[in-house]
C-alpha positions as CSV (number, residue, x, y, z in Angstrom):
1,X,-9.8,-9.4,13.4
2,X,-13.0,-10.6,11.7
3,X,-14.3,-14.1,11.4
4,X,-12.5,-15.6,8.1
5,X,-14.4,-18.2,5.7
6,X,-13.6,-19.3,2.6
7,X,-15.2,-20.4,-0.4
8,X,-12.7,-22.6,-2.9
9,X,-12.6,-24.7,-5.8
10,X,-11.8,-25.1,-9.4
11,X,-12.0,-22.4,-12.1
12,X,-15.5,-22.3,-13.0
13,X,-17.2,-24.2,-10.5
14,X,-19.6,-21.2,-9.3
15,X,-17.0,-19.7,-6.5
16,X,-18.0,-16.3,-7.4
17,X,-21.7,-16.6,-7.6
18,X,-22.1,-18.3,-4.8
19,X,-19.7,-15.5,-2.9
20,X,-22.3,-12.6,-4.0
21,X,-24.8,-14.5,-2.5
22,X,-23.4,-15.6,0.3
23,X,-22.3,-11.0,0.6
24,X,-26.0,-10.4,-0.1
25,X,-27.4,-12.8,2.2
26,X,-24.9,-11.8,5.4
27,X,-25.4,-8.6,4.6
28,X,-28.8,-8.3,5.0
29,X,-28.8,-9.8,8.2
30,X,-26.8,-7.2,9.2
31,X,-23.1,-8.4,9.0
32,X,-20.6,-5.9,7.8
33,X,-19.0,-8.4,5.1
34,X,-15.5,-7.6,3.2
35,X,-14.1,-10.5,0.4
36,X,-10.6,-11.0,-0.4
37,X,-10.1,-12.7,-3.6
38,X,-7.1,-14.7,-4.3
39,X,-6.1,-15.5,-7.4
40,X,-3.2,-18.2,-8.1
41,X,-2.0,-16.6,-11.4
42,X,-0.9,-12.7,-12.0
43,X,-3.3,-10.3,-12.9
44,X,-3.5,-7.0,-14.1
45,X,-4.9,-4.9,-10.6
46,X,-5.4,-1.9,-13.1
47,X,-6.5,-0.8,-16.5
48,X,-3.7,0.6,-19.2
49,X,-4.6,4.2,-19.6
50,X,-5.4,4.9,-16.3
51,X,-3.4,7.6,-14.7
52,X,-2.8,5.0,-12.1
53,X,-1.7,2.2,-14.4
54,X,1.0,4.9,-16.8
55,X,1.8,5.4,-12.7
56,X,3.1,2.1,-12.0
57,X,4.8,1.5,-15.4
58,X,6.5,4.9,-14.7
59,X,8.3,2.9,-12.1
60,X,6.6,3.9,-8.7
61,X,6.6,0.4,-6.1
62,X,2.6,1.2,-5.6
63,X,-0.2,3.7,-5.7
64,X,-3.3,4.9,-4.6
65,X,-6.6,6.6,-5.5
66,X,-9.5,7.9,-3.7
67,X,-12.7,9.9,-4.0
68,X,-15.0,11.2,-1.3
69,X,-16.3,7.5,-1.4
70,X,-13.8,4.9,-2.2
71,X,-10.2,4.0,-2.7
72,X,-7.9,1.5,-3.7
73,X,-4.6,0.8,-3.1
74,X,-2.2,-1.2,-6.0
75,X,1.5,-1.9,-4.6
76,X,3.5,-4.3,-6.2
77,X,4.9,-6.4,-3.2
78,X,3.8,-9.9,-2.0
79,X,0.6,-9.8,0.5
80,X,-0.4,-12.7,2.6
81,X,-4.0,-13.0,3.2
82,X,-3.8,-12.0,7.2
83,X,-2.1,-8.4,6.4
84,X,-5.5,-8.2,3.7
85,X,-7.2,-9.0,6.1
86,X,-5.9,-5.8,8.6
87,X,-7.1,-3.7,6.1
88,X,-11.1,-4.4,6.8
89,X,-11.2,-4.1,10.8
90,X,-14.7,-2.9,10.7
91,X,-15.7,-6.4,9.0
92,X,-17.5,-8.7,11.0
93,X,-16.5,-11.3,8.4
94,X,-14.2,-12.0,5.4
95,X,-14.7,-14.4,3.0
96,X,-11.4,-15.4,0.7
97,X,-12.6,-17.0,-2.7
98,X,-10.0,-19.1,-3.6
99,X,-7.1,-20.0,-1.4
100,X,-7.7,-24.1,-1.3
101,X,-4.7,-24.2,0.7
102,X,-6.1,-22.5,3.2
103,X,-6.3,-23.6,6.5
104,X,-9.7,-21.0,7.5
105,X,-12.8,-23.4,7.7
106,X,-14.6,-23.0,3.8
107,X,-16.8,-24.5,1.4
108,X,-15.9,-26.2,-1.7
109,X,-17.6,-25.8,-5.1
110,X,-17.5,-28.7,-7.2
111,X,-18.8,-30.0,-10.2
112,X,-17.7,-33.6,-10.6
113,X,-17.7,-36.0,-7.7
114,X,-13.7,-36.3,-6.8
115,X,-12.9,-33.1,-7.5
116,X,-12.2,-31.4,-4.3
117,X,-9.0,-29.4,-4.2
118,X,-9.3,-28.4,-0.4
119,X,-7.2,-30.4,2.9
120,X,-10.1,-32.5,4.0
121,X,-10.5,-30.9,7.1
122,X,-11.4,-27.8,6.6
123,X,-14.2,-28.5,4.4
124,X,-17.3,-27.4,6.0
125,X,-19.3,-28.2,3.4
126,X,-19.6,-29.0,-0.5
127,X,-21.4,-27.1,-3.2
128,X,-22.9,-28.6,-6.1
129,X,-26.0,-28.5,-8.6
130,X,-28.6,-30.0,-8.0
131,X,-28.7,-32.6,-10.9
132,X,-25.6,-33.6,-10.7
133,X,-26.4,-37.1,-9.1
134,X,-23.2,-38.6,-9.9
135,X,-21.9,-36.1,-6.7
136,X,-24.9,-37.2,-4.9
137,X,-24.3,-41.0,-5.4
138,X,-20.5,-40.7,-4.7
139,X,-21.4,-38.7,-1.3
140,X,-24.1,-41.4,-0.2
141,X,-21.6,-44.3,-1.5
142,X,-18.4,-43.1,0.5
143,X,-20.3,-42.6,3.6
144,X,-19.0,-39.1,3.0
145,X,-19.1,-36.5,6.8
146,X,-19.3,-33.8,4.9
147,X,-22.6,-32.1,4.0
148,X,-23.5,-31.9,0.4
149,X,-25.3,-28.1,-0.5
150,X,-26.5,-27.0,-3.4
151,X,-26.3,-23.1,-5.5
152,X,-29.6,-22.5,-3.5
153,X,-29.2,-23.5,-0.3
154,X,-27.9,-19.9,0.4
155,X,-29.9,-19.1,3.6
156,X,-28.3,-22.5,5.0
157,X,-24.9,-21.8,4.4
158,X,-25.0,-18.4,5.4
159,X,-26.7,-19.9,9.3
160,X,-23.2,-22.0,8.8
161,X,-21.1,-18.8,8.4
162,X,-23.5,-17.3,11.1
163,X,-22.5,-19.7,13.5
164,X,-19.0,-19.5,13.1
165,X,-19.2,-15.1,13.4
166,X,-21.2,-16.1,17.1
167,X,-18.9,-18.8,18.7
168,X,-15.6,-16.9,17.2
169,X,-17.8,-13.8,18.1
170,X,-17.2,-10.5,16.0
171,X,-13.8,-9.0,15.4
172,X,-11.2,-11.7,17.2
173,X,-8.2,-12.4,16.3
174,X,-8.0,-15.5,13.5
175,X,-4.7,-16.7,11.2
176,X,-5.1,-16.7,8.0
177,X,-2.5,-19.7,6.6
């Protein structure tokens, strides 16, 4: 199984943006990079009027499209993240947005000091703007271990991903919990 990493936080602290970047950056170096992305409400996996979507409200427990290209799959039964993460064994890495009660090594995105929402220790690092120098002040204050990034300190947190891929090393087996 691929190396896992996660990047959590709050709604609108930047998880997303910093996930594209974080794809872009990996993938450039040459990492085959999937993303799972969990979300702690429902949501609507399809779009009504889709043959798919009339589909599913006709009753069927899942179903599936494809093209010469792409696919997807929509089945309406629970998923942990581990049996996701079975379905991207070519993936030298996976990176879960969301899922702060992960235990997977990740970084946090924040936006006030004291907001973390992640178990302490598997916080490899937190994510914050740069002008926000009440984070900065808290961090330096606290005596805080863990690192403080910021949006653009991509290339940086990507070596810290890098790192993990090499001493896990490509494709071994990880739990997701």
């Amino acid at each position: 199984m691929p190396y896992i990493f996660g990047i959590s936080g709050r709604k609108n602290t930047g998880k997303t943006k910093i996930v594209c970047e974080i794809v872009k950056e990996l993938s450039g170096r040459g990492y085959d990079v999937a993303t799972i992305k969990h979300d702690g409400h429902e949501f609507e996996p399809d779009r009504p009027g889709t043959d798919t979507f009339r589909h599913l409200n006709a009753g069927a427990l899942g179903t599936a499209i494809f093209s010469e290209t792409t696919h997807m799959i929509v089945k309406k039964t629970a998923v942990t993240a581990e049996q996701l993460a079975l379905q991207f064994p070519e993936a030298d890495v996976i990176l879960i947005e969301g899922m702060k009660r992960g235990t997977h090594p990740k970084f946090e995105t924040v936006r006030d000091y004291g907001e973390t929402v992640s178990a302490p220790e598997t916080i490899r690092g937190i994510i914050a703007n740069e002008e926000n120098t009440e984070i900065r002040e808290f961090m330096e204050q606290t005596k805080n271990k863990v690192p403080l990034y910021t949006y653009s300190d991509v290339l940086v947190l990507c070596d810290i991903i890098e790192a993990g891929i090499r001493q896990k090393g490509s494709r071994t087996c990880q739990k997701i919990q």
